[in-house]
Residue frames as a rotation matrix with the C-alpha (Angstrom) as fourth column:
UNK 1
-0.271 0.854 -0.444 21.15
-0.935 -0.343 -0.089 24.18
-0.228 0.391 0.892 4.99
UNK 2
-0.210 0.496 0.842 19.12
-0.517 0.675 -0.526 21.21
-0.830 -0.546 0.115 4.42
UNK 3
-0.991 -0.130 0.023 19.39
-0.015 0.281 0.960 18.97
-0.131 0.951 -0.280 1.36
UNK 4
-0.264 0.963 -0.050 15.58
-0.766 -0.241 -0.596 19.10
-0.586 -0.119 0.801 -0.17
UNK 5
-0.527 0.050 -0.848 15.73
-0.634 0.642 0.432 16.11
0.566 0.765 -0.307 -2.34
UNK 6
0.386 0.915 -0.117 12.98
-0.726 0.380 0.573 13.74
0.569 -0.136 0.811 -1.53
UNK 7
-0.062 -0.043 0.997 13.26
-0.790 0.612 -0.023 11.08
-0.610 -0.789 -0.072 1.41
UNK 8
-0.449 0.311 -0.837 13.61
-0.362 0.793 0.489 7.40
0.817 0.523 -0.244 0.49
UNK 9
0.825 0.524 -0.212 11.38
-0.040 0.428 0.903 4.88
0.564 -0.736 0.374 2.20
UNK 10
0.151 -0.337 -0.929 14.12
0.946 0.322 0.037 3.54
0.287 -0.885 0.368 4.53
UNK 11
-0.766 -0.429 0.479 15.12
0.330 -0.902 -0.279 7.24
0.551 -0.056 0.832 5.22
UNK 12
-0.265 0.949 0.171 11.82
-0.577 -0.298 0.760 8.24
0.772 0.103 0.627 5.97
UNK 13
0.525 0.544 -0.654 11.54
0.086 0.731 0.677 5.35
0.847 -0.412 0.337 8.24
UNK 14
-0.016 -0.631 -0.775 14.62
0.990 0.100 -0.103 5.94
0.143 -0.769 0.623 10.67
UNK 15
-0.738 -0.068 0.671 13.50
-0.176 -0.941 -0.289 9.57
0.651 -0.331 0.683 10.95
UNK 16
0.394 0.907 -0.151 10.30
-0.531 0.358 0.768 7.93
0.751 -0.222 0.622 12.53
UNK 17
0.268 -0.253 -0.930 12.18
0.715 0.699 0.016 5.17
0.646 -0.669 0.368 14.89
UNK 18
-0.733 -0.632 -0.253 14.77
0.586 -0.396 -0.707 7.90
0.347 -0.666 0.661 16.51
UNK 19
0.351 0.505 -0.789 13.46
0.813 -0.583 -0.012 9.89
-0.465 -0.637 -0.615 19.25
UNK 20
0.573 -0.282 0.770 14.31
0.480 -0.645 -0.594 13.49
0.664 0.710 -0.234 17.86
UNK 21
0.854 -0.208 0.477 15.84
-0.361 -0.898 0.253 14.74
0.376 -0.389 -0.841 20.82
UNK 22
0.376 -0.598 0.708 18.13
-0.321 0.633 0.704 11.81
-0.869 -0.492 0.046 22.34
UNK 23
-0.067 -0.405 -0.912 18.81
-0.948 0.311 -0.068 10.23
0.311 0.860 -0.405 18.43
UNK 24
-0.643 -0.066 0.763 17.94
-0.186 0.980 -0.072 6.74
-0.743 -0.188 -0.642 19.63
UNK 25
-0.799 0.591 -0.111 15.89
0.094 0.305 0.948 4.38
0.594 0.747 -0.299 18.50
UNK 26
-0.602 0.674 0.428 12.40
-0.685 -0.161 -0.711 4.07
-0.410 -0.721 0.558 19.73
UNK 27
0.712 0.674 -0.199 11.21
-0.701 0.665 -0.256 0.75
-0.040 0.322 0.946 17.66
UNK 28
0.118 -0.630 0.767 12.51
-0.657 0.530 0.536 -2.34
-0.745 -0.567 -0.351 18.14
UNK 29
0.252 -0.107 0.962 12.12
0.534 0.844 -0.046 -3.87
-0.807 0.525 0.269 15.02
UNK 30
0.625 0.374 -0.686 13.17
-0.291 -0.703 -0.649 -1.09
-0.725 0.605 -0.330 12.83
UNK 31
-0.661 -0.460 -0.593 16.21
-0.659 -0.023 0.752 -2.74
-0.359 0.888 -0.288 10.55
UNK 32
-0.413 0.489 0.768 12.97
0.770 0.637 0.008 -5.02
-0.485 0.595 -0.641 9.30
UNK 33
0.590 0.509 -0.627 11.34
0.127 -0.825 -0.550 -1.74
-0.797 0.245 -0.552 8.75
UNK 34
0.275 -0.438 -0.856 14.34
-0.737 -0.667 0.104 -0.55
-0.617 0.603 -0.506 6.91
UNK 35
-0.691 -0.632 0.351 15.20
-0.242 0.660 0.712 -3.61
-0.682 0.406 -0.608 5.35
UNK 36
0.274 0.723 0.634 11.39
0.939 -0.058 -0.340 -4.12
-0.210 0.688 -0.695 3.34
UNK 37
0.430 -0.160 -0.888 12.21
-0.355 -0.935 -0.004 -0.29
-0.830 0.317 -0.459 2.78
UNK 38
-0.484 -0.554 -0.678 14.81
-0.597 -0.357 0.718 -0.54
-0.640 0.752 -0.158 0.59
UNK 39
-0.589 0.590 0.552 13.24
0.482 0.805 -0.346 -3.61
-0.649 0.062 -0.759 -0.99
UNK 40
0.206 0.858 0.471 10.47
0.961 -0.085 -0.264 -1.84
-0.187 0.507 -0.841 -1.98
UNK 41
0.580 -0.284 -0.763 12.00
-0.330 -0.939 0.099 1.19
-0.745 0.195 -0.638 -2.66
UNK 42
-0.466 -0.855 -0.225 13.67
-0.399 -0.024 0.916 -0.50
-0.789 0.517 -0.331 -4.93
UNK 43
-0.283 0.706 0.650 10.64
0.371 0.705 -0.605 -2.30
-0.885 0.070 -0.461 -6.09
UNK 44
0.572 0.820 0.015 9.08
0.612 -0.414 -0.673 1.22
-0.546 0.394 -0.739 -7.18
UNK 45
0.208 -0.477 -0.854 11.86
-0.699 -0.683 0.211 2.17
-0.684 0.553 -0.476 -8.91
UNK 46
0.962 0.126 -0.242 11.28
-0.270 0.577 -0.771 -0.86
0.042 0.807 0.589 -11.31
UNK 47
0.189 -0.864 -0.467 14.95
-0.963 -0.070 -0.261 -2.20
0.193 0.499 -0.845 -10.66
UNK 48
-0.824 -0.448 0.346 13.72
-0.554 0.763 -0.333 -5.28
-0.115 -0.466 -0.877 -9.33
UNK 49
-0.082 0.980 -0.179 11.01
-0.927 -0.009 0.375 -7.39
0.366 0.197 0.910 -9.79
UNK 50
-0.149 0.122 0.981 9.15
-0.624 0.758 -0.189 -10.88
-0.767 -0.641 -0.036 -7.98
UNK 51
-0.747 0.096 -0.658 8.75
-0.460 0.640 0.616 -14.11
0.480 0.762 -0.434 -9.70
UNK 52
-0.001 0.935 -0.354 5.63
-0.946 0.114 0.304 -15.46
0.325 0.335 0.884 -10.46
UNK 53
0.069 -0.019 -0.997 5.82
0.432 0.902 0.013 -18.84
0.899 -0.431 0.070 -7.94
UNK 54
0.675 0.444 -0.589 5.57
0.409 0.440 0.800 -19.70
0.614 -0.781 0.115 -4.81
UNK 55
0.144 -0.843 -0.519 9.42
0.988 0.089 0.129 -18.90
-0.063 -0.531 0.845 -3.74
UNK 56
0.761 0.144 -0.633 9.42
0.415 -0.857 0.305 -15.08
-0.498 -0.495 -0.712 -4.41
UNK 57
0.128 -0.930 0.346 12.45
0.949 0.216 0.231 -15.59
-0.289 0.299 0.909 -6.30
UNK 58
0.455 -0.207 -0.866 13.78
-0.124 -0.978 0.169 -11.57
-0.882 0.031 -0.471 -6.66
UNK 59
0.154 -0.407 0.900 14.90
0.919 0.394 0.020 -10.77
-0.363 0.824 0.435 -10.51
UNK 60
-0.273 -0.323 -0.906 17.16
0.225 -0.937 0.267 -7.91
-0.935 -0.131 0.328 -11.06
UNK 61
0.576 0.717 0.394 15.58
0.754 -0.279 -0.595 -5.48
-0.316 0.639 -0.701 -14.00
UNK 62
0.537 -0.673 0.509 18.16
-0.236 -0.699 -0.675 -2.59
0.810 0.243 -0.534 -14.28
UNK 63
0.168 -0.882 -0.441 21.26
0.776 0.394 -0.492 -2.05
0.608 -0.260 0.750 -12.81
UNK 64
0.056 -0.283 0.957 21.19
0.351 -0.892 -0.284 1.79
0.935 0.352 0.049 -13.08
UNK 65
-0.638 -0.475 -0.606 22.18
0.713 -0.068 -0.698 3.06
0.290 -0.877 0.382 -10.13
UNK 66
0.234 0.931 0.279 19.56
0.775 -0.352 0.524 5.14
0.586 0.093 -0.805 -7.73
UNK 67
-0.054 -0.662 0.747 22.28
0.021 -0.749 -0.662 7.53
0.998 -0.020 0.054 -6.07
UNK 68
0.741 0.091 0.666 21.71
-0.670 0.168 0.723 6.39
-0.046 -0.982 0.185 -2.21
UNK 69
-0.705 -0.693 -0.151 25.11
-0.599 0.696 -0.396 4.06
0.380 -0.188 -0.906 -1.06
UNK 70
-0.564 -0.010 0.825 22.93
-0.584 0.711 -0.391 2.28
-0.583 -0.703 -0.407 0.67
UNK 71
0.873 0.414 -0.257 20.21
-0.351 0.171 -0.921 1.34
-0.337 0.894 0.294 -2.56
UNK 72
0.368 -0.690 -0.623 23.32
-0.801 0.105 -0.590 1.17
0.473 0.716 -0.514 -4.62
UNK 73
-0.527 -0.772 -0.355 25.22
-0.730 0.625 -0.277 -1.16
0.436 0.113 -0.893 -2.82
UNK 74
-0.470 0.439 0.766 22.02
-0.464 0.615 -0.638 -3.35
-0.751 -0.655 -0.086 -2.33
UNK 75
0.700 0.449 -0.556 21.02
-0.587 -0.082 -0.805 -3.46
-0.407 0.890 0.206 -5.50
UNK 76
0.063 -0.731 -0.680 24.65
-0.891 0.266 -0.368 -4.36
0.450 0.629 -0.634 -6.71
UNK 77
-0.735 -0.370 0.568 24.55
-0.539 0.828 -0.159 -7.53
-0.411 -0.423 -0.808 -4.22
UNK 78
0.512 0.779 0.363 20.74
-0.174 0.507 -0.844 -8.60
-0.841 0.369 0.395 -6.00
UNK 79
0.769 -0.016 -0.640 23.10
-0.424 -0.762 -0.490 -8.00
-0.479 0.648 -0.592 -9.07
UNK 80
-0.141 -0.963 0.229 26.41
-0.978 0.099 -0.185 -10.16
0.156 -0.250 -0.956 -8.22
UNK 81
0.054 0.439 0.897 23.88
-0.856 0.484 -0.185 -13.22
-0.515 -0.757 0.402 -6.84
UNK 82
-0.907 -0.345 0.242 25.08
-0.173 0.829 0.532 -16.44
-0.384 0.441 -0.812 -8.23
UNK 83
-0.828 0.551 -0.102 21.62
0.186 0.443 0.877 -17.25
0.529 0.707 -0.469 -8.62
UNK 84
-0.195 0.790 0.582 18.01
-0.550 -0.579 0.602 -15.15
0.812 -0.203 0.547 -7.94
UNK 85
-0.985 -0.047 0.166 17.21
-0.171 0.141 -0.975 -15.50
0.022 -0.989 -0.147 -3.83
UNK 86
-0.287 0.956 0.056 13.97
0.848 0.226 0.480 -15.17
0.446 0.185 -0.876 -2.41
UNK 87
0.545 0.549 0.633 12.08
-0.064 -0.726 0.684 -12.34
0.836 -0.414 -0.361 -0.70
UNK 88
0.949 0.314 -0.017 12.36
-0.094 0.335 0.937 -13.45
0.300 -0.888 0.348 2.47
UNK 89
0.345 -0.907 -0.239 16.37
0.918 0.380 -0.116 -13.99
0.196 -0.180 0.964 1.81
UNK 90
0.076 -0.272 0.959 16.85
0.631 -0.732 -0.258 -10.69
0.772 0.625 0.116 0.98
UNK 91
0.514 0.404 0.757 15.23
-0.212 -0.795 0.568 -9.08
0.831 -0.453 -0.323 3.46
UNK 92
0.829 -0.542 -0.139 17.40
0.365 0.334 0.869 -11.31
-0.424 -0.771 0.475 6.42
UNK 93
0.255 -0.889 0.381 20.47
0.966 0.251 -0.061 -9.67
-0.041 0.384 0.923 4.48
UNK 94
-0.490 -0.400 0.775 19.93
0.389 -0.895 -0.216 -6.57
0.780 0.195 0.594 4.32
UNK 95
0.858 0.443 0.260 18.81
-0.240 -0.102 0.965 -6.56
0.454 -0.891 0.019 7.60
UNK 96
0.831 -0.548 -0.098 22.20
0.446 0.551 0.705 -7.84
-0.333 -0.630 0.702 8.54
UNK 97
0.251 -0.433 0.866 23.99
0.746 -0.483 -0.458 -5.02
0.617 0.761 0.202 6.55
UNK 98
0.613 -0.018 -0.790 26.22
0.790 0.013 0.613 -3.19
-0.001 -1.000 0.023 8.94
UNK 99
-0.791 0.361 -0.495 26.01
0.468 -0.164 -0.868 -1.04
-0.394 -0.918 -0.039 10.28
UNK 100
-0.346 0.657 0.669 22.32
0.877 -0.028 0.480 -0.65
0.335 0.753 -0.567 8.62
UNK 101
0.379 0.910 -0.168 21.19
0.925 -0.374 0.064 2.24
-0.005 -0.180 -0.984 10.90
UNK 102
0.070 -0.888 -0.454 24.36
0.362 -0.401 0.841 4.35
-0.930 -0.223 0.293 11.02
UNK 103
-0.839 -0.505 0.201 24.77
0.345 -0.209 0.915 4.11
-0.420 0.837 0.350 7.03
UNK 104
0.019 0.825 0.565 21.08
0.791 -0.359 0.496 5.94
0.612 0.437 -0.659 7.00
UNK 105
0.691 0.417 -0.590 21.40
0.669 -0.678 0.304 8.24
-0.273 -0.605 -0.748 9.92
UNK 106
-0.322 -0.901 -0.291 25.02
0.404 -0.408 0.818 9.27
-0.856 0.145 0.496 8.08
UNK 107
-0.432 0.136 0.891 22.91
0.896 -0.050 0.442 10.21
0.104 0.989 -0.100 5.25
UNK 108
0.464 0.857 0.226 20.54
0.703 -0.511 0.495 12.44
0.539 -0.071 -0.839 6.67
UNK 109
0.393 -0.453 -0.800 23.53
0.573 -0.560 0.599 13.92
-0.719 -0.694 0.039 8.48
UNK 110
-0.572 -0.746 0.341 25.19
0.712 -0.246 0.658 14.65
-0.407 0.619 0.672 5.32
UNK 111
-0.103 0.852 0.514 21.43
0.712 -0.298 0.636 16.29
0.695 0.432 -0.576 4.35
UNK 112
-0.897 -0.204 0.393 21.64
-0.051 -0.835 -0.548 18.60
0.440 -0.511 0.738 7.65
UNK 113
0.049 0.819 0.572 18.78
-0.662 -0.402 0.632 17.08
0.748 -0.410 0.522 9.35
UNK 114
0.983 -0.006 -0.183 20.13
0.180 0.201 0.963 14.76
0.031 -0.980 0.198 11.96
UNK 115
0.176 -0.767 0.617 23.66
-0.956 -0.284 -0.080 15.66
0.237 -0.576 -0.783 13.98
UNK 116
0.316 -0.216 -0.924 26.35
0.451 0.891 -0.054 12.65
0.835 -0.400 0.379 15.05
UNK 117
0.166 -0.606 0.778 26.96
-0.967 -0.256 0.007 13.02
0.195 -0.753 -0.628 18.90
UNK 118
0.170 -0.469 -0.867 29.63
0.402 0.836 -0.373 10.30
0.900 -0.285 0.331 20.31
UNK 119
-0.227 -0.367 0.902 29.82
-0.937 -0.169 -0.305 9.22
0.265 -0.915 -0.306 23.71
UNK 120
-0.862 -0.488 0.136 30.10
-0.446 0.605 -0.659 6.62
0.239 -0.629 -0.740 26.29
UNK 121
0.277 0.924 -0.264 27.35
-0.424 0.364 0.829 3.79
0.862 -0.117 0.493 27.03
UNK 122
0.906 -0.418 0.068 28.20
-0.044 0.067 0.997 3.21
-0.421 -0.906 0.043 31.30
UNK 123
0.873 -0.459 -0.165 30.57
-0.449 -0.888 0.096 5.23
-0.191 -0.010 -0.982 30.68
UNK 124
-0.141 -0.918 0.369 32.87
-0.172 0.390 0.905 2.58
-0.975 0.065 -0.213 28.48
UNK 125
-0.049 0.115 0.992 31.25
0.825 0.565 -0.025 1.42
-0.563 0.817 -0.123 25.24
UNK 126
-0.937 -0.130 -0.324 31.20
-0.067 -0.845 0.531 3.97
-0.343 0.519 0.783 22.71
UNK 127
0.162 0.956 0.244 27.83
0.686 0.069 -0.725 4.80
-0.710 0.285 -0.644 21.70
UNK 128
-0.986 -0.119 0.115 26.91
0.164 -0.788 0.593 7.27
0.020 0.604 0.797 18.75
UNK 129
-0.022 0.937 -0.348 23.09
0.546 -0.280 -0.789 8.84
-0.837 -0.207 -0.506 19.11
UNK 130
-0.806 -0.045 0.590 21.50
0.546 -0.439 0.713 11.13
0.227 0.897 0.379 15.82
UNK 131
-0.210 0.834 -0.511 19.69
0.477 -0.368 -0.798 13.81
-0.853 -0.411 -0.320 17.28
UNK 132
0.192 0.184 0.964 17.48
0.980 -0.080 -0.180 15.71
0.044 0.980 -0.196 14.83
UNK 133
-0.784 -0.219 -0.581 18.66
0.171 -0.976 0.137 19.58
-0.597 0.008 0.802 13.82
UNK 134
-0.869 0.482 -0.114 16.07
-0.477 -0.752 0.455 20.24
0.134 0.449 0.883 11.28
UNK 135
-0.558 0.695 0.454 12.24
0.103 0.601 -0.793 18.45
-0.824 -0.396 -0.406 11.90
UNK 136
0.038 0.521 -0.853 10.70
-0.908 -0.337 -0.247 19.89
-0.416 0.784 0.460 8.57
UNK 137
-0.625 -0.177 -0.760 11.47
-0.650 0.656 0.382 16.61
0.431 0.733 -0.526 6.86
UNK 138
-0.943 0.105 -0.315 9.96
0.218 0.910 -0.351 14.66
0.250 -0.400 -0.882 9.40
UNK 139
-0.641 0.711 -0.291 7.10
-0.016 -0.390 -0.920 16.78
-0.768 -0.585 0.261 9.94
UNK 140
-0.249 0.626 -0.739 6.10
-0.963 -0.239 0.122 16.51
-0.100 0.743 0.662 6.57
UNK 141
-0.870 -0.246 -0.427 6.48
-0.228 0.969 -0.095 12.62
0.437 0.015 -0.899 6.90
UNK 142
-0.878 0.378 -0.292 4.31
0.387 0.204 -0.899 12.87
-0.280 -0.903 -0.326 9.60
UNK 143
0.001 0.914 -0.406 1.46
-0.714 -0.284 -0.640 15.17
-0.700 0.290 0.652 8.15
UNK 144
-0.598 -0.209 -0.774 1.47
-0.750 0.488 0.447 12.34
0.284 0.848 -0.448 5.41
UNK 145
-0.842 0.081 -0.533 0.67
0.302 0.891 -0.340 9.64
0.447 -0.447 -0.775 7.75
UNK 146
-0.746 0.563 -0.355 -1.35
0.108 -0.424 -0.899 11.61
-0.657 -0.710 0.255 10.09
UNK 147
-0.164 0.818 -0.551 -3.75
-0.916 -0.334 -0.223 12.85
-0.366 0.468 0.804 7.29
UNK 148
-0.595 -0.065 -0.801 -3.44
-0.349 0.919 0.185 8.90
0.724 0.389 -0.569 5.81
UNK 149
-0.865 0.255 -0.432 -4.55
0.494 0.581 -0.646 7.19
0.086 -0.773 -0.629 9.57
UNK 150
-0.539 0.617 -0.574 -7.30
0.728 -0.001 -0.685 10.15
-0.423 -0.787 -0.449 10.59
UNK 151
-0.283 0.757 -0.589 -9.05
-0.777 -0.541 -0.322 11.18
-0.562 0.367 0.741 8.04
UNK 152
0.421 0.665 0.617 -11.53
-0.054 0.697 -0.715 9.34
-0.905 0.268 0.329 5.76
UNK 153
0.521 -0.084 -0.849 -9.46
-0.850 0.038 -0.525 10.12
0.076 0.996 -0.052 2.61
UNK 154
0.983 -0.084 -0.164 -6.99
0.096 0.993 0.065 7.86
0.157 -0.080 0.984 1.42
UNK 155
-0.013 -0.993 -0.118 -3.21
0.577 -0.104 0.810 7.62
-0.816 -0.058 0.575 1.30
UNK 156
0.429 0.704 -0.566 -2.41
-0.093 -0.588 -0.803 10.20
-0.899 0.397 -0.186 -0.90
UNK 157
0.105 -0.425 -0.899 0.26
-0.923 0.294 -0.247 8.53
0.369 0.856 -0.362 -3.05
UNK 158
0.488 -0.250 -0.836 1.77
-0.397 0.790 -0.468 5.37
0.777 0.560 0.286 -3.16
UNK 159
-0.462 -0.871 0.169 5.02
-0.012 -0.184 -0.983 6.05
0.887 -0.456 0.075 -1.17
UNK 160
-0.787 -0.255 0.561 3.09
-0.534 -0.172 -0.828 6.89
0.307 -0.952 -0.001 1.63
UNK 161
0.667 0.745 -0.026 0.86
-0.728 0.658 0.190 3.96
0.158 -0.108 0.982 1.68
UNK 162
0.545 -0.609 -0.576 3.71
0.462 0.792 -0.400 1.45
0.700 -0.048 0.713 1.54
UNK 163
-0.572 -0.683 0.455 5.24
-0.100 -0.493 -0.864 3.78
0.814 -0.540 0.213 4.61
UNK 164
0.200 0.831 0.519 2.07
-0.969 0.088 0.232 3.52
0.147 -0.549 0.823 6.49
UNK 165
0.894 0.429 -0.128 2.13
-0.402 0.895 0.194 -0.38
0.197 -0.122 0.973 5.79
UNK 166
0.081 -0.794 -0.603 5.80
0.651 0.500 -0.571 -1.23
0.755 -0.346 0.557 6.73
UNK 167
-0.557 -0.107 0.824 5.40
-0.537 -0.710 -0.455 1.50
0.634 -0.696 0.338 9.47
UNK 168
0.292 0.880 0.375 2.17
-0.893 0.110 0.437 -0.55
0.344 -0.462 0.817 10.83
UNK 169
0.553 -0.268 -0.789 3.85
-0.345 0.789 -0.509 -3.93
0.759 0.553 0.343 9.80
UNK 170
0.193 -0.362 -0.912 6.47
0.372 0.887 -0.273 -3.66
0.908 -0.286 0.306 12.59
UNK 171
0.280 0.289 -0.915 4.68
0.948 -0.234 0.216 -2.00
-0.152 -0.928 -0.340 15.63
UNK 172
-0.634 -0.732 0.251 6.01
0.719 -0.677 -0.158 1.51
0.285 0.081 0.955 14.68
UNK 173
-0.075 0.722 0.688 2.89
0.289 -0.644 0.708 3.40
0.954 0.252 -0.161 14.68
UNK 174
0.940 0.325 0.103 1.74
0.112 -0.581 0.806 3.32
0.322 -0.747 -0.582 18.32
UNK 175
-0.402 -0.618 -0.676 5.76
0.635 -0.720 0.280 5.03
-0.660 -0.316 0.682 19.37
UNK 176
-0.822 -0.026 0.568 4.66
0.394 -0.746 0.537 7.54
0.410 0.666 0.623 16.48
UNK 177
-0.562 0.461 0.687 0.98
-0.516 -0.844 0.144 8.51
0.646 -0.274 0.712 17.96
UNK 178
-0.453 0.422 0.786 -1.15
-0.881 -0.075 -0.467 8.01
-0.138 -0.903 0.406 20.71
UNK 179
-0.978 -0.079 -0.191 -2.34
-0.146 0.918 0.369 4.32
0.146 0.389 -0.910 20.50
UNK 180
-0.484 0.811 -0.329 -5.66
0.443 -0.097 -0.891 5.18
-0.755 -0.577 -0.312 22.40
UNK 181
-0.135 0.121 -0.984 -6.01
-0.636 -0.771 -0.007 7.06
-0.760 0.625 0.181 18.69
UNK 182
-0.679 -0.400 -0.615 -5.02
-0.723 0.221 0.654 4.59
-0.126 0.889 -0.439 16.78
UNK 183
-0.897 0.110 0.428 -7.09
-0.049 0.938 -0.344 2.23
-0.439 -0.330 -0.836 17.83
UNK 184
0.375 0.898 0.230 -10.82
0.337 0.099 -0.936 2.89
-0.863 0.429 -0.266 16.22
UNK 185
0.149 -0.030 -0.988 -8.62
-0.811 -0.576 -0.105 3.79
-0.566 0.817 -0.110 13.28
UNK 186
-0.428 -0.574 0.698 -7.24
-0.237 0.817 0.526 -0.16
-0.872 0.060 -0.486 12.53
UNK 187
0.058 0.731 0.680 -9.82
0.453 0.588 -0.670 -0.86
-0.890 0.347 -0.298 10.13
UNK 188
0.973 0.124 -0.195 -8.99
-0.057 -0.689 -0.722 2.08
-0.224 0.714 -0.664 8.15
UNK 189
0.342 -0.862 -0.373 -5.58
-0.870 -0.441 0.220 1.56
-0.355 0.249 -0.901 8.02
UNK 190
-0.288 0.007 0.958 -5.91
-0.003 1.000 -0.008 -1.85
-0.958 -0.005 -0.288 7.40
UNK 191
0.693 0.712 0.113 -7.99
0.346 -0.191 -0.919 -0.91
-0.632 0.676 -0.378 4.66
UNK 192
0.727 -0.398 -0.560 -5.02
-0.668 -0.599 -0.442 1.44
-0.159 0.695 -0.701 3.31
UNK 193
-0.213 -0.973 0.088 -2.02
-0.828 0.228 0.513 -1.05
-0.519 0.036 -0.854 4.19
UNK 194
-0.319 0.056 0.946 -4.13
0.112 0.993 -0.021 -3.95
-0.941 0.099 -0.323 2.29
UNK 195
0.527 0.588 -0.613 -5.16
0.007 -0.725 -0.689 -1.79
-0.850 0.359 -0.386 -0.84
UNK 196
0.718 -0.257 0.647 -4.57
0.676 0.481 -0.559 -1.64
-0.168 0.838 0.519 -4.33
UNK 197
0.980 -0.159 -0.118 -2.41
-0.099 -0.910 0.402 1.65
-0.172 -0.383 -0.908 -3.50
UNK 198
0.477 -0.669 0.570 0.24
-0.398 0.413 0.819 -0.45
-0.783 -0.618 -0.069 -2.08
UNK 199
0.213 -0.402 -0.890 1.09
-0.957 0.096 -0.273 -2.24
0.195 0.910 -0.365 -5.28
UNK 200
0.930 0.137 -0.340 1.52
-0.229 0.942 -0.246 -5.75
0.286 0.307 0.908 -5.66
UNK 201
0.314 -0.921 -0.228 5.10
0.521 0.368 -0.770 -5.84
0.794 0.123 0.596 -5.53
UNK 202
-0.201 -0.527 0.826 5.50
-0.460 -0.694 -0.554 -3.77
0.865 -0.491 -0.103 -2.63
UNK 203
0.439 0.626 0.645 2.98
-0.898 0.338 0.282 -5.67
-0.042 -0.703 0.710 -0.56
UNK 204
0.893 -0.179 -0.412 5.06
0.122 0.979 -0.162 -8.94
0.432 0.095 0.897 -1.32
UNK 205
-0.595 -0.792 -0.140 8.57
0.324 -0.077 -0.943 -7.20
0.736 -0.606 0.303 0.47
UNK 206
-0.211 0.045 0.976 6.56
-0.885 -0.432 -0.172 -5.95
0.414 -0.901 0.131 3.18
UNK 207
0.862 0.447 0.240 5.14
-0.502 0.687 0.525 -9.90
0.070 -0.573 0.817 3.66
UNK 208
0.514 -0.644 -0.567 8.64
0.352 0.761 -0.545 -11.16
0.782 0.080 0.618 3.31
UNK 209
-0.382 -0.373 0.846 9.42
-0.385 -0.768 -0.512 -8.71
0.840 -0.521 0.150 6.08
UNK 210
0.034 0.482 0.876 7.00
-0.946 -0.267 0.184 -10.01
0.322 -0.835 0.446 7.87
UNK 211
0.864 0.235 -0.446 7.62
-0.117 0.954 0.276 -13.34
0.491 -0.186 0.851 7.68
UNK 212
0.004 -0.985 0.170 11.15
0.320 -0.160 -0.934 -12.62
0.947 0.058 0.315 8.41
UNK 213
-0.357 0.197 0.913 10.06
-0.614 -0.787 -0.070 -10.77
0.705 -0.585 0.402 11.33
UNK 214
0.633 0.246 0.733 8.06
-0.677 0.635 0.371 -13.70
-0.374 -0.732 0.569 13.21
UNK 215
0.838 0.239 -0.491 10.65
-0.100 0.951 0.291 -15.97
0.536 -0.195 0.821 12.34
UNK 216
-0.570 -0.633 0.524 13.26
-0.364 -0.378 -0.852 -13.81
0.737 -0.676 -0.015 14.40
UNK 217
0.145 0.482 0.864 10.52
-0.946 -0.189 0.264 -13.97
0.291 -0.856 0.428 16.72
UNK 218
0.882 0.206 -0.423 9.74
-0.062 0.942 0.330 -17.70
0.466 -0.265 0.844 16.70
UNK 219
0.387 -0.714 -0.583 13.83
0.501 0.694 -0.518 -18.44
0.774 -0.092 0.626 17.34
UNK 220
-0.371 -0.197 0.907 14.05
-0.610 -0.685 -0.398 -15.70
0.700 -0.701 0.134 19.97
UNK 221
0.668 0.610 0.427 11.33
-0.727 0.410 0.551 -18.02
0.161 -0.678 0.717 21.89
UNK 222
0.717 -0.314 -0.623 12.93
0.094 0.929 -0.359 -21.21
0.691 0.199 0.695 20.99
UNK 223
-0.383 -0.852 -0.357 16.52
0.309 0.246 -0.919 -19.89
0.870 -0.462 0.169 22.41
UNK 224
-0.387 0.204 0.899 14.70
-0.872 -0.398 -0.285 -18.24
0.300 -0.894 0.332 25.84
């Protein structure tokens, strides 16, 4: 039976990346995705907060654990830090937290809505894939977004504004629907992922994401 406790953002996000039938991924940039997740998932649970300057500098607010190993044992490294990072650091760490997609898709296994199958990548490397067994979680994800992108209302909470905008952030959307759709919507979603919705502090891990993001990109160029 399926655990019903609410999705966190990064959760929520790697049901989105994986194809549902194969358990891959389908987005190439998703541990930024999941990495501004937690971030801001941790944001909106007030256990962190940004400094007021220029550097982003991250200042831990509560300890209290938020029951997710993977939260928890991101939190405890903001927690342990000799001395307050930036955004932008953060988010290259826990992006480099390993195995970052595994220790979310083992959650949602543990929740009965994706399955581990192991086997063989040309038929030597071990591979592990997370197909999905139950879709209800993800379908409600989806009617979230969907009713967010193509209709005239707005996001209807928070959560799924800052999902929309770290969903949009790193190309996810057009593997999620039809891009030929998405396209006279930009303005509107632009509209939602730049909004006062989003929150201040949420909209400052999704730009450290992004900056993070093009400057993978930039040194990808550099070494080709």
């Amino acid at each position: 039976m399926t655990d019903q406790k609410p999705l966190f953002l990064h959760e929520e996000l790697l049901l989105l990346a994986l194809r549902d039938e194969e358990g891959t991924i389908s987005a190439a940039m998703y541990p930024y995705a999941l990495a501004g997740a937690v971030l801001a998932e941790l944001m909106l649970h007030e256990r962190i907060q940004v400094g007021d300057t220029k550097t982003k500098l991250v200042h831990l607010t509560s300890d209290s654990p938020l029951g997710d190993p993977l939260l928890d044992e991101c939190l405890e490294k903001i927690a342990k830090a000799e001395q307050p990072d930036s955004l932008a650091d953060w988010v290259e760490r826990f992006t480099a937290v390993k195995p970052l997609k595994d220790r979310v898709a083992e959650g949602l296994c543990e929740r009965g809505i994706l399955r581990t199958e192991k086997g063989t990548f040309l038929f030597v490397f071990p591979k592990i894939t997370y197909p999905e067994v139950d879709h209800g979680p993800e379908g409600k994800v989806l009617q979230r977004l969907q009713a967010a992108i193509f209709t005239e209302a707005e996001a209807e909470d928070t959560r799924t504004a800052v999902l929309l905008s770290l969903a949009s952030s790193t190309g996810m959307l057009p593997t999620i629907f039809d891009p030929k759709e998405l396209k006279p919507r930009q303005e509107h979603i632009d509209r939602i992922t730049q909004g006062e919705q989003v929150g201040q502090a949420a909209k400052e891990a999704i730009e450290a994401m992004q900056a993070a993001l093009a400057m993978m990109t930039i040194n990808t160029t550099l070494i080709n």
